[in-house]
VMD Tcl script that builds the backbone (N, CA, C; Angstrom):
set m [mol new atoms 492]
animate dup $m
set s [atomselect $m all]
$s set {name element resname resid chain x y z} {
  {N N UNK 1 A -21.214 -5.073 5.773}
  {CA C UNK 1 A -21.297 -5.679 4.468}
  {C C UNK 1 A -21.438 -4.583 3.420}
  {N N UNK 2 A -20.652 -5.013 2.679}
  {CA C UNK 2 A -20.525 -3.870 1.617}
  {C C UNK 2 A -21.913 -4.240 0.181}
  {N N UNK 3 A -22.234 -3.546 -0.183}
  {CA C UNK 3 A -24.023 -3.820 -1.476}
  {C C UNK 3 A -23.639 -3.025 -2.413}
  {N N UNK 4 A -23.284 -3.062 -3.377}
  {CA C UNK 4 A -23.514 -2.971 -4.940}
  {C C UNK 4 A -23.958 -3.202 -5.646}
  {N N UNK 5 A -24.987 -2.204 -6.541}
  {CA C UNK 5 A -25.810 -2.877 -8.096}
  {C C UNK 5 A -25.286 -2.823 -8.801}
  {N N UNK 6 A -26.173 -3.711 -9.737}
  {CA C UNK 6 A -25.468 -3.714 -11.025}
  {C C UNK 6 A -25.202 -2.524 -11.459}
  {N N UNK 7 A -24.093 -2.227 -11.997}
  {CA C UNK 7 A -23.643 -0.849 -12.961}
  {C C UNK 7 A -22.585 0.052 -11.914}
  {N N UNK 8 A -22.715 -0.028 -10.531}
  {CA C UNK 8 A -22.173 0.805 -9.924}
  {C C UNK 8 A -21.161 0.181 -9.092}
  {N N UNK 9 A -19.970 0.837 -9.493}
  {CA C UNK 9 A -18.579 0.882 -8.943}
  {C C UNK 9 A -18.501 1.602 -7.829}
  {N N UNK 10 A -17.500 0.999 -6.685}
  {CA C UNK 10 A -16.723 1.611 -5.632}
  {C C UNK 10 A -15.780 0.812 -5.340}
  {N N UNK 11 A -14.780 1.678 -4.363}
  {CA C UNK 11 A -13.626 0.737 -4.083}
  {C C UNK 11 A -13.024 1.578 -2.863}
  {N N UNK 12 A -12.559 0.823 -1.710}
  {CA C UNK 12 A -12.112 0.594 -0.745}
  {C C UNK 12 A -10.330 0.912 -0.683}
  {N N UNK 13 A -9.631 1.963 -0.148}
  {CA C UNK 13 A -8.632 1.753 -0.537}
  {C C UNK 13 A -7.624 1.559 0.857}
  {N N UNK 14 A -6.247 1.047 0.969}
  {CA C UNK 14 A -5.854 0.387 1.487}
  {C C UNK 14 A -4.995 0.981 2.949}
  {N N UNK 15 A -5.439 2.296 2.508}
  {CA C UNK 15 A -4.530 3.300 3.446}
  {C C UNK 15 A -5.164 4.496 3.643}
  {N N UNK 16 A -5.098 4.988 5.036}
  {CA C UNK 16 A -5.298 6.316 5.807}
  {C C UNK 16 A -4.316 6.585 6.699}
  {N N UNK 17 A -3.676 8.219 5.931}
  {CA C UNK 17 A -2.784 9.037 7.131}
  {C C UNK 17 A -3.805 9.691 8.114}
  {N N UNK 18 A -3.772 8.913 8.944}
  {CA C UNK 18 A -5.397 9.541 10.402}
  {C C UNK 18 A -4.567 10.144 11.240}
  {N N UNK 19 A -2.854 10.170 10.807}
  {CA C UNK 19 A -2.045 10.683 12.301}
  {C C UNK 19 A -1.034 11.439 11.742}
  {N N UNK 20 A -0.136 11.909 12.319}
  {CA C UNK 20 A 1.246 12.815 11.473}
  {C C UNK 20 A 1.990 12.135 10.864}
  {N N UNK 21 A 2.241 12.102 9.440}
  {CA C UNK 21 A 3.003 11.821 8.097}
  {C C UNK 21 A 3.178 12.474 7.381}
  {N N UNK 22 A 4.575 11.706 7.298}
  {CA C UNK 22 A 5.461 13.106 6.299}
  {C C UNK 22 A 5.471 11.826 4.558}
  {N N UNK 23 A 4.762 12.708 3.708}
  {CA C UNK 23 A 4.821 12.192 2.352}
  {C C UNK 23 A 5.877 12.886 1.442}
  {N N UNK 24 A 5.770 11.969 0.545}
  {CA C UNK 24 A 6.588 12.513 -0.840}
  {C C UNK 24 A 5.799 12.044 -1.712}
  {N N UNK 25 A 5.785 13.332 -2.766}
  {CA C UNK 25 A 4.794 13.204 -4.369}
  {C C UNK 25 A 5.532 14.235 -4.667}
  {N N UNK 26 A 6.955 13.994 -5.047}
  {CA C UNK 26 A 7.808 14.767 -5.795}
  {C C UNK 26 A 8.348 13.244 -6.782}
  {N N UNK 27 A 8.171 12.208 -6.584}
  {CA C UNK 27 A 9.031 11.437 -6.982}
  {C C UNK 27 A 7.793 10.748 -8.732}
  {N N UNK 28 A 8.525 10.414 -9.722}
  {CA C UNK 28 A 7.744 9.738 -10.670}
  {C C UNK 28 A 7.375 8.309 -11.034}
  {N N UNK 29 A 6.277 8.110 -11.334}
  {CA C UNK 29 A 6.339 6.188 -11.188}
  {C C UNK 29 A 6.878 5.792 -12.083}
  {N N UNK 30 A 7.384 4.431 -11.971}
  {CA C UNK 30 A 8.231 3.767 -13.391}
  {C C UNK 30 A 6.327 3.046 -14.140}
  {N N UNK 31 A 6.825 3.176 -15.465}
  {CA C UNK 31 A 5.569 3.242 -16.341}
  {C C UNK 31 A 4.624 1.776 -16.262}
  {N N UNK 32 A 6.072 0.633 -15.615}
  {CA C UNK 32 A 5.452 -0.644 -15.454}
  {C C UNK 32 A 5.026 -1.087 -14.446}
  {N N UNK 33 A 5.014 0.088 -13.248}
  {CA C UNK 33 A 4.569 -0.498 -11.695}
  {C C UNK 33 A 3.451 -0.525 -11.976}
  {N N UNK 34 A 2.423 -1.405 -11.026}
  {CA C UNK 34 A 1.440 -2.136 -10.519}
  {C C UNK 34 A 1.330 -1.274 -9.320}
  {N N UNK 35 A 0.422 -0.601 -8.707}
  {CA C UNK 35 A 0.489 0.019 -7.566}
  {C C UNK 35 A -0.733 0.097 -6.543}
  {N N UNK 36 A -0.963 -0.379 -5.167}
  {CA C UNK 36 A -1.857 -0.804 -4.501}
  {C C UNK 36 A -1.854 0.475 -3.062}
  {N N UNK 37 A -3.020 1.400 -2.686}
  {CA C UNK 37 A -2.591 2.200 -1.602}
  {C C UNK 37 A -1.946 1.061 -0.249}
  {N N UNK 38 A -1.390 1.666 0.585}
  {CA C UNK 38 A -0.948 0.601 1.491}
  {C C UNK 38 A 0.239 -0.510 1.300}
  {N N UNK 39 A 0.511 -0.385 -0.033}
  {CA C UNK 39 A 1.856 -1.361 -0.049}
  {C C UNK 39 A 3.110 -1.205 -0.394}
  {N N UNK 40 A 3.922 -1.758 0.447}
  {CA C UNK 40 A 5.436 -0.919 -0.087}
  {C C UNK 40 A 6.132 -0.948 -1.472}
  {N N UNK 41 A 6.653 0.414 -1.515}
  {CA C UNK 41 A 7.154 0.574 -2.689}
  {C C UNK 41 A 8.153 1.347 -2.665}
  {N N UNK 42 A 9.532 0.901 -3.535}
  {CA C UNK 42 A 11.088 1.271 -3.528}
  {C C UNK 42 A 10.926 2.301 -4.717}
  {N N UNK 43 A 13.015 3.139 -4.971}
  {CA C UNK 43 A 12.834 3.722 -5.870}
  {C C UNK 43 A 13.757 2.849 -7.077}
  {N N UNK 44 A 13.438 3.079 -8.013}
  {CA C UNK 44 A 14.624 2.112 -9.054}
  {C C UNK 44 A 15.889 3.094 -8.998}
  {N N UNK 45 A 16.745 3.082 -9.858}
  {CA C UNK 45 A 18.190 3.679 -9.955}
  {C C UNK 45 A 17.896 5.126 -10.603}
  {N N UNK 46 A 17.100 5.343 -11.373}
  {CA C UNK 46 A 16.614 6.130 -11.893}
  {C C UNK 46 A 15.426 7.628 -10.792}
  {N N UNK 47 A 15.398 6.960 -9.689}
  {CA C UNK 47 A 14.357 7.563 -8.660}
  {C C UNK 47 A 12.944 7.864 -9.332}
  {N N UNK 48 A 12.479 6.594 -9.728}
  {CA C UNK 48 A 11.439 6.233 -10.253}
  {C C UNK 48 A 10.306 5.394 -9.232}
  {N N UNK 49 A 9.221 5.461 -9.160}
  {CA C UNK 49 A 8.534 4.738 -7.674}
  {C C UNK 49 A 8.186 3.354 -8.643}
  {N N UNK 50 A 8.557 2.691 -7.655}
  {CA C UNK 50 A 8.159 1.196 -8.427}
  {C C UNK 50 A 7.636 0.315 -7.072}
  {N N UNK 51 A 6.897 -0.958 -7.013}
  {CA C UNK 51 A 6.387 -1.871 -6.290}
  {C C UNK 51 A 7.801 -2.491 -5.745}
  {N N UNK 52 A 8.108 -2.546 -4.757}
  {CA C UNK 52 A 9.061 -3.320 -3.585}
  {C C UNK 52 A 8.537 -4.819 -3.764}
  {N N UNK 53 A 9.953 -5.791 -3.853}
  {CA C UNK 53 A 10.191 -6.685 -3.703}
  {C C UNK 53 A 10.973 -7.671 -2.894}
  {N N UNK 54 A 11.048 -6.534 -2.020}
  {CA C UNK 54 A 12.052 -7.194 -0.467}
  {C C UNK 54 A 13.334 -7.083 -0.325}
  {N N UNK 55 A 14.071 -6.696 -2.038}
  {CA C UNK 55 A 15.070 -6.784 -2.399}
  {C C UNK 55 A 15.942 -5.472 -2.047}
  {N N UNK 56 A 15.258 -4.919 -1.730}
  {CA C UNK 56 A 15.689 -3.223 -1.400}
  {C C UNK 56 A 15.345 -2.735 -0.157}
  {N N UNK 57 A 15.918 -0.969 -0.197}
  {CA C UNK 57 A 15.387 -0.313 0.817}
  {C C UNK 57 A 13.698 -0.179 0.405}
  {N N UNK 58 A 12.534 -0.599 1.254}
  {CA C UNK 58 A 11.626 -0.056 1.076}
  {C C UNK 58 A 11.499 1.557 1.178}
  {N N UNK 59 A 10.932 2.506 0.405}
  {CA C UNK 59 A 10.975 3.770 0.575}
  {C C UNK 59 A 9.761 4.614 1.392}
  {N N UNK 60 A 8.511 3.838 0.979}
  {CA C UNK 60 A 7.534 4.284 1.744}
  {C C UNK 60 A 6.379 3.389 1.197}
  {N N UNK 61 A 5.130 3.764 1.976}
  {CA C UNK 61 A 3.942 3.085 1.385}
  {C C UNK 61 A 3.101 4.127 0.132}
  {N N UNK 62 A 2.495 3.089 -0.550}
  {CA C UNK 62 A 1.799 4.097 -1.906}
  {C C UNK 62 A 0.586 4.415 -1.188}
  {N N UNK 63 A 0.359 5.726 -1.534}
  {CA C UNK 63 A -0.799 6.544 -1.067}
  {C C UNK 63 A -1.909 6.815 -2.411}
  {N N UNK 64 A -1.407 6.157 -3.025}
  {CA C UNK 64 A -2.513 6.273 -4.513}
  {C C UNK 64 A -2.512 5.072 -5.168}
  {N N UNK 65 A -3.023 4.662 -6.407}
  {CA C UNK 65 A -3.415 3.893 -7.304}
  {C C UNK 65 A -2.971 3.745 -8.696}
  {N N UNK 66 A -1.976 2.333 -8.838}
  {CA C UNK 66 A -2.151 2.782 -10.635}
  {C C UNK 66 A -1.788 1.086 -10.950}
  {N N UNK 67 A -3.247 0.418 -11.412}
  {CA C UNK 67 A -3.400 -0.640 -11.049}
  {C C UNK 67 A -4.717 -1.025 -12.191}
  {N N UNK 68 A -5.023 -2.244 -12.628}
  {CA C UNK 68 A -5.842 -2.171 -13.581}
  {C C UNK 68 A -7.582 -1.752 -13.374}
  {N N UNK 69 A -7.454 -1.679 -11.912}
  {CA C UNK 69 A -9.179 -0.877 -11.381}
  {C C UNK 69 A -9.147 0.566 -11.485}
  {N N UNK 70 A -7.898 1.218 -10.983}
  {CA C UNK 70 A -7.859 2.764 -10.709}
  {C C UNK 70 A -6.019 3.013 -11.380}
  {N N UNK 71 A -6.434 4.036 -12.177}
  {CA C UNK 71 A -4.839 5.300 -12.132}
  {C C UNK 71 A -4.515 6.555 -11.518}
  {N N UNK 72 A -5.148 6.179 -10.404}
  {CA C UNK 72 A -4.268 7.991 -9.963}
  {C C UNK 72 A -3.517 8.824 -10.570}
  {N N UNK 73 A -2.475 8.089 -11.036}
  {CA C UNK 73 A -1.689 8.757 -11.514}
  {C C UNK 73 A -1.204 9.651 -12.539}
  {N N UNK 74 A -2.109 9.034 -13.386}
  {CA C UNK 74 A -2.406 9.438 -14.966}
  {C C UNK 74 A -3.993 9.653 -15.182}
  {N N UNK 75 A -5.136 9.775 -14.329}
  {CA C UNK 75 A -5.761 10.426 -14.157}
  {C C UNK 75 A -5.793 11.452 -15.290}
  {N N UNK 76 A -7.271 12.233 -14.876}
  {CA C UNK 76 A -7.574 13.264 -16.109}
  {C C UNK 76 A -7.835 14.989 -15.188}
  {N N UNK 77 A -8.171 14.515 -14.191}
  {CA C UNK 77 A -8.346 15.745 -13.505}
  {C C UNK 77 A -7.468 15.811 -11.997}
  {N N UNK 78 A -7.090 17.032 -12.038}
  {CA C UNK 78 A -6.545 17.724 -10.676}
  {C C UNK 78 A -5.265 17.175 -10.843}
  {N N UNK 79 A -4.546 16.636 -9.372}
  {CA C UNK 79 A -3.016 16.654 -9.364}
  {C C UNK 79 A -2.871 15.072 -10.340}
  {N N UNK 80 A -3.974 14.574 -10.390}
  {CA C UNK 80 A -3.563 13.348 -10.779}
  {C C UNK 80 A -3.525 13.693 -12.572}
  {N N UNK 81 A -2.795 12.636 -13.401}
  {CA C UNK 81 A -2.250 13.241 -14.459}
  {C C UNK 81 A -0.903 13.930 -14.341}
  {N N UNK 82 A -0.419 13.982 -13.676}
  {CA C UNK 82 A 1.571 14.174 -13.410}
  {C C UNK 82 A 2.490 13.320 -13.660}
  {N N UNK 83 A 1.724 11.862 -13.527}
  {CA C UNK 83 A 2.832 10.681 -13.406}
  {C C UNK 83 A 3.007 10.871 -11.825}
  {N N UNK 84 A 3.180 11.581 -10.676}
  {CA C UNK 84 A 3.759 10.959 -9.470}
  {C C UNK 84 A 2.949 10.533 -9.198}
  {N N UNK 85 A 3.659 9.912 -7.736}
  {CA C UNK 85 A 2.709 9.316 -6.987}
  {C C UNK 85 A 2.891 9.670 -5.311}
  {N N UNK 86 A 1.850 9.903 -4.619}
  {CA C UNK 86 A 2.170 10.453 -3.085}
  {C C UNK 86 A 2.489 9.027 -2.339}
  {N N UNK 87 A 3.730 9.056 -1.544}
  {CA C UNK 87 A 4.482 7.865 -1.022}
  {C C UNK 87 A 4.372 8.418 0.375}
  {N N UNK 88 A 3.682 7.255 1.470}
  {CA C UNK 88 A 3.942 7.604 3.165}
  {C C UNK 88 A 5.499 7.648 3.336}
  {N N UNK 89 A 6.221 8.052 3.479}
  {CA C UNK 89 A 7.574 7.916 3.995}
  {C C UNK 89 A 8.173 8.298 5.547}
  {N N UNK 90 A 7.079 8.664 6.441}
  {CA C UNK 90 A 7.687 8.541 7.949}
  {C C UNK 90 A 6.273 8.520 8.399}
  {N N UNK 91 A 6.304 8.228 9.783}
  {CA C UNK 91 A 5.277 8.839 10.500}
  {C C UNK 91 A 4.576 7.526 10.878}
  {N N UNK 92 A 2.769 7.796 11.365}
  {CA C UNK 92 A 1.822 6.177 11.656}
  {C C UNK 92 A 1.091 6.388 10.535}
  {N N UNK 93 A 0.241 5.311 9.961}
  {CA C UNK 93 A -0.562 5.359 9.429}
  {C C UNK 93 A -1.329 4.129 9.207}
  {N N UNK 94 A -2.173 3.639 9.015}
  {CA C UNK 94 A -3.446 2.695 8.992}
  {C C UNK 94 A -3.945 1.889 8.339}
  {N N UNK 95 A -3.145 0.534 7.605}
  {CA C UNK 95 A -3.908 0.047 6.071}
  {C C UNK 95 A -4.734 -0.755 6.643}
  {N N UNK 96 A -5.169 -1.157 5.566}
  {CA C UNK 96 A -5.958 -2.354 5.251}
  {C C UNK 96 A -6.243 -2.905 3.853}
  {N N UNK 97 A -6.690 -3.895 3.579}
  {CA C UNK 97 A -6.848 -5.034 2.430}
  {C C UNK 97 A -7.886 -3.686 1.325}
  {N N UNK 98 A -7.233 -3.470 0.198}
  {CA C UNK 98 A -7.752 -2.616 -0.372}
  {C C UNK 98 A -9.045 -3.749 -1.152}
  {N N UNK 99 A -10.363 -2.985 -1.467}
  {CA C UNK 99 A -11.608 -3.702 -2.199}
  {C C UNK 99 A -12.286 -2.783 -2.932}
  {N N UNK 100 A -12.130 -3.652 -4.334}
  {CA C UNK 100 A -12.237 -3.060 -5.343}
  {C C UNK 100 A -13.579 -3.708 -5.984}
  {N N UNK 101 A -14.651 -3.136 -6.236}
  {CA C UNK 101 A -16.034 -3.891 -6.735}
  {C C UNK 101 A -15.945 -3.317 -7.865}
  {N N UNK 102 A -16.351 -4.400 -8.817}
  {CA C UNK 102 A -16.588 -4.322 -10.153}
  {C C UNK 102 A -17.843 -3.692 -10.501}
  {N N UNK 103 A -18.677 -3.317 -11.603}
  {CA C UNK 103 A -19.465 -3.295 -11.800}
  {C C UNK 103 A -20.458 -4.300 -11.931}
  {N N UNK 104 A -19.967 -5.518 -12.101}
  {CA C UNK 104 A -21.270 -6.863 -11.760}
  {C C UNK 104 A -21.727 -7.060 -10.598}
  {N N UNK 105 A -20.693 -6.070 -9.235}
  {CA C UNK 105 A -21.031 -6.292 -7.770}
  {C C UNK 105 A -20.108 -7.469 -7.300}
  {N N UNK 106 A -19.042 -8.346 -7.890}
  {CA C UNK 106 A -18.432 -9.294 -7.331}
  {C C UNK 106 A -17.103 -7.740 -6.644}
  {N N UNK 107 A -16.503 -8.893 -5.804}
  {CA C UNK 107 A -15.672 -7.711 -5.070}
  {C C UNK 107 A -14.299 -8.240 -5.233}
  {N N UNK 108 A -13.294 -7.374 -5.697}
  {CA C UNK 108 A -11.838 -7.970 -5.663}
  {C C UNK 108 A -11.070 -7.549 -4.281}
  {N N UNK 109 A -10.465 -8.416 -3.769}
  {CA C UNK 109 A -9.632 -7.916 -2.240}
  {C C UNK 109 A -8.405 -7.897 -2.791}
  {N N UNK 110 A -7.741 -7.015 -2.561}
  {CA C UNK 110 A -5.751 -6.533 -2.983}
  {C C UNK 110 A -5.523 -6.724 -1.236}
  {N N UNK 111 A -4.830 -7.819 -0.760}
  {CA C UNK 111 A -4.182 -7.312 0.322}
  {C C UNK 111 A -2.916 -6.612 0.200}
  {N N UNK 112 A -2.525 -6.322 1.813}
  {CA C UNK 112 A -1.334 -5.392 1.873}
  {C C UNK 112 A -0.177 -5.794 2.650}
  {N N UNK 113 A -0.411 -6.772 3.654}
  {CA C UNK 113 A 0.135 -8.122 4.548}
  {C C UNK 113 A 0.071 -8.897 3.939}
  {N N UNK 114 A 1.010 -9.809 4.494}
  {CA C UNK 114 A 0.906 -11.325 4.435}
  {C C UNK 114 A 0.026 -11.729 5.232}
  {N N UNK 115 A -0.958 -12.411 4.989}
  {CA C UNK 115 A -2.226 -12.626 5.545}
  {C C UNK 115 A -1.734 -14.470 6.112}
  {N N UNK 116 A -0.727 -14.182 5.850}
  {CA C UNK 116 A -0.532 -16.087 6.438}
  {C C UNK 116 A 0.277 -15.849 8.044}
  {N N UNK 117 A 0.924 -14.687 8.025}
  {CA C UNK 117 A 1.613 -14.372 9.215}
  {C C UNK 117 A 0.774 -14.163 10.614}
  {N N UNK 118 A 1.149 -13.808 11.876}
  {CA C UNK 118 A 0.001 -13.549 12.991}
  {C C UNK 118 A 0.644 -12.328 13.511}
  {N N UNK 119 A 0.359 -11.050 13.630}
  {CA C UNK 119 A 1.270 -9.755 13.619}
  {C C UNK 119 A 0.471 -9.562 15.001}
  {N N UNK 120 A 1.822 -8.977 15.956}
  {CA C UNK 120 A 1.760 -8.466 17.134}
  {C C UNK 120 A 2.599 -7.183 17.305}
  {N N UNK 121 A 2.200 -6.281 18.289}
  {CA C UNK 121 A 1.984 -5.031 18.442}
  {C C UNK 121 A 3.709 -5.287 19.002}
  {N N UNK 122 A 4.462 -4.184 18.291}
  {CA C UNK 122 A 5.888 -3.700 17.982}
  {C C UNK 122 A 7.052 -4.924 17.434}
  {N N UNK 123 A 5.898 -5.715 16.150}
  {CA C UNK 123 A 6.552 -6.599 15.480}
  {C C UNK 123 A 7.332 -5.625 14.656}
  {N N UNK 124 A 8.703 -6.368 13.831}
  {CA C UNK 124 A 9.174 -4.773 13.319}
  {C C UNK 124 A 8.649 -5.403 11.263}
  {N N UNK 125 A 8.306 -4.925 10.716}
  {CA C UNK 125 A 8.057 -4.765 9.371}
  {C C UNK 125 A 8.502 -4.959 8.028}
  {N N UNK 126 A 9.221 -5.509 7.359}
  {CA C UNK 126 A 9.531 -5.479 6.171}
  {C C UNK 126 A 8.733 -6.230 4.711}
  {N N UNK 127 A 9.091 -5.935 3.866}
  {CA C UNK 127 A 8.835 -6.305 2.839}
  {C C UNK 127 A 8.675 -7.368 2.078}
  {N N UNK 128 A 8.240 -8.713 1.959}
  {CA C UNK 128 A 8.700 -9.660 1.373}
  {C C UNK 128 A 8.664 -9.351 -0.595}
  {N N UNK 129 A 9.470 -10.761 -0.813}
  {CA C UNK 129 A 9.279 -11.118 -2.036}
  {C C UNK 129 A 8.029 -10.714 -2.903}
  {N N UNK 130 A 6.664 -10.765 -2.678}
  {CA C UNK 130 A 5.559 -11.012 -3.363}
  {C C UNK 130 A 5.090 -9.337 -3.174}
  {N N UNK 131 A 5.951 -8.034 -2.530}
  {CA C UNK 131 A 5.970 -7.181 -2.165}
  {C C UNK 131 A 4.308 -6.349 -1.216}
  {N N UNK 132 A 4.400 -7.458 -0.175}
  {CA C UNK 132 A 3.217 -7.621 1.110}
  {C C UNK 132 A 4.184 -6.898 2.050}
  {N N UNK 133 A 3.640 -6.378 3.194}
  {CA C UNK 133 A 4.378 -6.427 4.404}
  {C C UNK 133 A 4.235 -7.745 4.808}
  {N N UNK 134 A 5.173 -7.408 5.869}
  {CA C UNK 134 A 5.644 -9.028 6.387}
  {C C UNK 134 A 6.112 -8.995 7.608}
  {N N UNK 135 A 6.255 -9.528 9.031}
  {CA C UNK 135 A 6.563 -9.338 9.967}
  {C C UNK 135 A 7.821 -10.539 9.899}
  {N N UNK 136 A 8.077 -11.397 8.401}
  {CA C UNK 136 A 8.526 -12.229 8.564}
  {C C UNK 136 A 10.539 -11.522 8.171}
  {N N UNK 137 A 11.468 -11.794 8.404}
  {CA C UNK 137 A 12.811 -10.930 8.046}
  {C C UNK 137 A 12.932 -12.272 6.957}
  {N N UNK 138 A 12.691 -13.220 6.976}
  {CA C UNK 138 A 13.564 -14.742 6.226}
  {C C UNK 138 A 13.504 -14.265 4.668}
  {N N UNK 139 A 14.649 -14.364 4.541}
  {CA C UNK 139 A 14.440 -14.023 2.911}
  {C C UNK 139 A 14.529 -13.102 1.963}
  {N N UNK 140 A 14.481 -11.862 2.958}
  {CA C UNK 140 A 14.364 -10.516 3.146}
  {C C UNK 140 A 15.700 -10.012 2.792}
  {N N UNK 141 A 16.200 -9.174 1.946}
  {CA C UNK 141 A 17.572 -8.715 1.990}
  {C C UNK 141 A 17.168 -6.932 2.133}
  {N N UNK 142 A 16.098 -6.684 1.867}
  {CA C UNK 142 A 15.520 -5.073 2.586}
  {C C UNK 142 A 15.990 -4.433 3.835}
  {N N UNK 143 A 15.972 -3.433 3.632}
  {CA C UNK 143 A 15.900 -3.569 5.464}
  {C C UNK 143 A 13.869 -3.307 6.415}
  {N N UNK 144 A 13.935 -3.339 7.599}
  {CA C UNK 144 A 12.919 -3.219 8.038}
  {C C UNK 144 A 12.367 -1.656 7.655}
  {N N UNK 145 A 10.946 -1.327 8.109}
  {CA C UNK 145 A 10.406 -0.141 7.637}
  {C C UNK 145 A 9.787 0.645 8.829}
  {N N UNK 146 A 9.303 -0.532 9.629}
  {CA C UNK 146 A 8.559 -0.073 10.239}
  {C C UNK 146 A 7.973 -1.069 11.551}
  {N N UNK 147 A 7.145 -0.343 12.212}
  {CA C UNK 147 A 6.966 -1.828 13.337}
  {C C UNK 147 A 5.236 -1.744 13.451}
  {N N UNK 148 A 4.479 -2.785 14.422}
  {CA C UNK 148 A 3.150 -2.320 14.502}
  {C C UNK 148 A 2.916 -1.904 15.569}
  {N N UNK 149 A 1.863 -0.818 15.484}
  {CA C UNK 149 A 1.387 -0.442 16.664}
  {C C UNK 149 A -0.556 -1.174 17.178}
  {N N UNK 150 A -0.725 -1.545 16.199}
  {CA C UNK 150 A -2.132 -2.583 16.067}
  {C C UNK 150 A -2.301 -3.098 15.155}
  {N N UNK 151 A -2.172 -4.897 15.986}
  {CA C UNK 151 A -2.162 -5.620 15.000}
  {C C UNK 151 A -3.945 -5.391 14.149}
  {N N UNK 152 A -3.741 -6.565 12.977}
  {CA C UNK 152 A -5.252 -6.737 12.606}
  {C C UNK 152 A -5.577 -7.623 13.202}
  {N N UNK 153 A -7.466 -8.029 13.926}
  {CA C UNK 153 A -7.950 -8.565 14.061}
  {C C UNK 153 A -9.534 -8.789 13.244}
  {N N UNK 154 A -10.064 -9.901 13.799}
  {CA C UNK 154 A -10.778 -10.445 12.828}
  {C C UNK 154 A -12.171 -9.467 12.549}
  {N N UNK 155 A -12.307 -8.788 13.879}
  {CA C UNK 155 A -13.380 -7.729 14.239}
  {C C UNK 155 A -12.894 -6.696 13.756}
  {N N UNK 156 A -11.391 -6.426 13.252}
  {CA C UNK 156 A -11.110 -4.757 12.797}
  {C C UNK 156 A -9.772 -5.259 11.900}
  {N N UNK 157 A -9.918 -4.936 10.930}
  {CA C UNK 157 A -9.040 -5.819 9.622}
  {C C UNK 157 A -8.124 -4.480 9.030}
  {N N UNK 158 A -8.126 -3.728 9.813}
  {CA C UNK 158 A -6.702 -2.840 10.019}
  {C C UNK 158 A -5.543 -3.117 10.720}
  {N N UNK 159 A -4.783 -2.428 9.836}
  {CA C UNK 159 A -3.118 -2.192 11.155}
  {C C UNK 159 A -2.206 -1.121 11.161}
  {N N UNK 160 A -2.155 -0.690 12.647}
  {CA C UNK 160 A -1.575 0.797 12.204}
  {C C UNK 160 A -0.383 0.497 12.347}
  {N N UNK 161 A 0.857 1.061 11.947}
  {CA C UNK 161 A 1.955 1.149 11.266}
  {C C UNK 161 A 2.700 2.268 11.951}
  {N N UNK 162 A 3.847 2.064 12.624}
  {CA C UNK 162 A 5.032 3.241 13.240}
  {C C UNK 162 A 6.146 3.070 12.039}
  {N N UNK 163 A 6.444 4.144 10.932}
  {CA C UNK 163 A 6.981 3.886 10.135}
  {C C UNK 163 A 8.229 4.547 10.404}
  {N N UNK 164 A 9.584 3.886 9.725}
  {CA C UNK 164 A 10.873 4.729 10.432}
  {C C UNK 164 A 11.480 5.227 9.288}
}
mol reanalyze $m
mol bondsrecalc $m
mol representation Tube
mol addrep $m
């Protein structure tokens, strides 16, 4: 169980490279993405990182934040303040439901799945509409990304990810 007082912020974010991944943070975000660690995200025509909508090649998962809790991106110190953003683009790696606590202590959950689906180990991955992973293809004009290597369960609300 996560405890917060009043006044004090933390937040939970949606992704760990715990294994070999190959990133990209050469690429720039488009100024209107919404961006969640752990969820897929395409490039526009421009090779701009924007939030995936199923409609595309997914390119990789976002490894940072630029979202109305956190900006990585535009940040004030260190690499952040560039505009990019670091994207998983091969390899395994580990999300989960990013949680974001306010300062009143209520807690916001960003998932990163479709939490309506039931994911089994070397389901293969894509993107839906509402830009979740999805084990579901219906609807999907993307192509796949990736498959699982552990699903989530109710005792461990991760899933690691063989990304292609």
């Amino acid at each position: 169980m996560i405890k917060v007082s009043p006044g004090q912020s933390m937040f939970v974010y949606g992704i760990n490279v715990d294994y070999r991944a190959m990133e990209d943070s050469t690429k720039y975000v488009d100024p209107s993405a919404v961006l969640y660690p752990g969820r897929p995200v395409r490039l526009t025509s421009t090779s701009l990182v924007k939030n995936s909508d199923g409609s595309t090649i997914t390119f990789g998962l976002a490894k940072s934040n630029k979202n109305s809790y956190v900006d990585d991106t535009f940040g004030e110190f260190g690499a952040y303040g560039s505009g990019k953003m670091s994207v998983v683009v091969l390899g395994m790696v580990t999300v989960r439901p990013n949680l974001y606590v306010k300062s009143d202590g209520t807690i916001d959950t960003i998932n990163v799945w479709d939490t309506t689906k039931t994911y089994l180990v070397n389901d293969y991955l894509y993107c839906n509409a509402s830009g979740l992973i999805t084990n579901d293809s219906t609807g999907v004009t993307g192509s796949k990304f990736g498959y699982v290597l552990k699903p989530p369960a109710t005792e461990d609300v991760t899933m690691e990810i063989r990304m292609l």
